[in-house]
C-alpha positions, -999 to +999 in steps of 0.1 A: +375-672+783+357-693+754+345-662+737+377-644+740+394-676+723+368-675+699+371-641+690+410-642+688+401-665+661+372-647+643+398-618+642+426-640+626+401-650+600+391-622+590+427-610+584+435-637+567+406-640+543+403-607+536+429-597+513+434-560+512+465-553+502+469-517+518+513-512+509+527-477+518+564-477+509+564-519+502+551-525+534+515-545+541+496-525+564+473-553+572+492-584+571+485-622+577+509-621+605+484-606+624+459-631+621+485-663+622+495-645+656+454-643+670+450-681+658+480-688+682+468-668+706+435-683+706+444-719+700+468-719+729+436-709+751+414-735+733+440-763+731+424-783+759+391-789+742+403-808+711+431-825+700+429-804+666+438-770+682+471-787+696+477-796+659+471-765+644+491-740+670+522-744+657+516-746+623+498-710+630+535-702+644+552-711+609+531-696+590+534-664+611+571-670+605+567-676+566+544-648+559+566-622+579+583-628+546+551-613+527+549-583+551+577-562+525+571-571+493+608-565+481+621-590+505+600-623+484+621-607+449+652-600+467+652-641+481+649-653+451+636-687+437+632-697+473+599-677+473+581-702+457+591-726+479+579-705+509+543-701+492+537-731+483+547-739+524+521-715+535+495-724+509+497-760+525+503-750+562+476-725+558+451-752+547+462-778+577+458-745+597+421-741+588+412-773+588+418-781+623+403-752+638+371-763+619+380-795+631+383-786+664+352-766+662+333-791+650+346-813+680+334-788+704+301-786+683+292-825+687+306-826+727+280-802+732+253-816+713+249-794+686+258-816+655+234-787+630+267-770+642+290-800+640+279-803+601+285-767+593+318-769+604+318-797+574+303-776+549+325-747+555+356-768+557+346-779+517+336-746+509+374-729+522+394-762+504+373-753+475+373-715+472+414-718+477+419-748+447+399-725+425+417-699+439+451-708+433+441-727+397+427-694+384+467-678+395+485-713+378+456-709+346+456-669+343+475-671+309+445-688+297+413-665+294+378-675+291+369-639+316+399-611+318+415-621+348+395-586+366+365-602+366+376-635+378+393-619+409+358-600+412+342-631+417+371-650+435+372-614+463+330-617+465+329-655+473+357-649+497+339-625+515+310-646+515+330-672+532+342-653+551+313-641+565+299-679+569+326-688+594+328-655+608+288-661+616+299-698+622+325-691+650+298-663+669+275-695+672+299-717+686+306-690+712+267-688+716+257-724+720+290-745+732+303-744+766 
């Protein structure tokens, strides 16, 4: 049951992190939804072990709600200035979302006695708060250029991976060495 949760939530993360923006016809063909829907899934199933997974379940519920929004792309233009409003909500609910699953990972880390484990769940919760200020600076700065705004999104997409990978890696050791 632990590594089904687990994987539920290694799925949601990597459709959340990993932005590929496949539209056909307006439509996202791999949209957060998806992975705000596994993180609900998965923290419903892992909501006994910490108090953080409660927290975080049904804020993976509104952002499954806001970003159903994102899934057409005409529908954000066609709602008007209340778009900005709904992602700056899911910027915010996405970061509560995050950090108590690595909350509640890292809760389940130090129960077990694995606090090597318990610490990365630290690291990668600085490195994800991090990645998403410069993130969403870069997108608030992009009228000024010290790069063309190309490369920066290079860089931005290969770090992301890279984190994304980390907690990917992160979560498959949880499953290995927590009960």
């Amino acid at each position: 049951m632990l590594r089904q949760s687990l994987s539920k939530l290694s799925w949601g993360f990597a459709l959340i992190m990993i932005d590929i923006h496949m539209i056909l016809n307006g439509f996202d063909l791999l949209p957060d939804i998806i992975g705000y829907i596994l993180f609900a899934l998965a923290l419903g199933e892992l909501e006994r072990r910490s108090e953080c997974f409660d927290k975080a379940r049904p804020l993976s519920l509104a952002l499954a709600v806001l970003s159903a929004f994102i899934v057409y792309r005409g529908l954000l233009d066609w709602i008007g200035q209340v778009k900005y409003l709904i992602v700056l909500a899911s910027v915010c609910l996405n970061l509560l979302v995050v950090y108590y699953i690595l909350m509640g990972l890292k809760e389940m880390c130090v129960m077990s006695g694995h606090r090597g484990l318990a610490r990365e769940s630290d690291q990668l919760w600085k490195l994800y708060l991090g990645l998403a200020l410069v993130d969403h600076a870069v997108l608030l700065l992009s009228g000024i250029s010290f790069f063309t705004l190309a490369e920066i999104g290079i860089i931005l997409a290969l770090a992301n991976l890279v984190l994304t990978v980390f907690i990917l890696r992160f979560i498959n050791s949880c499953g290995s060495f927590v009960r």
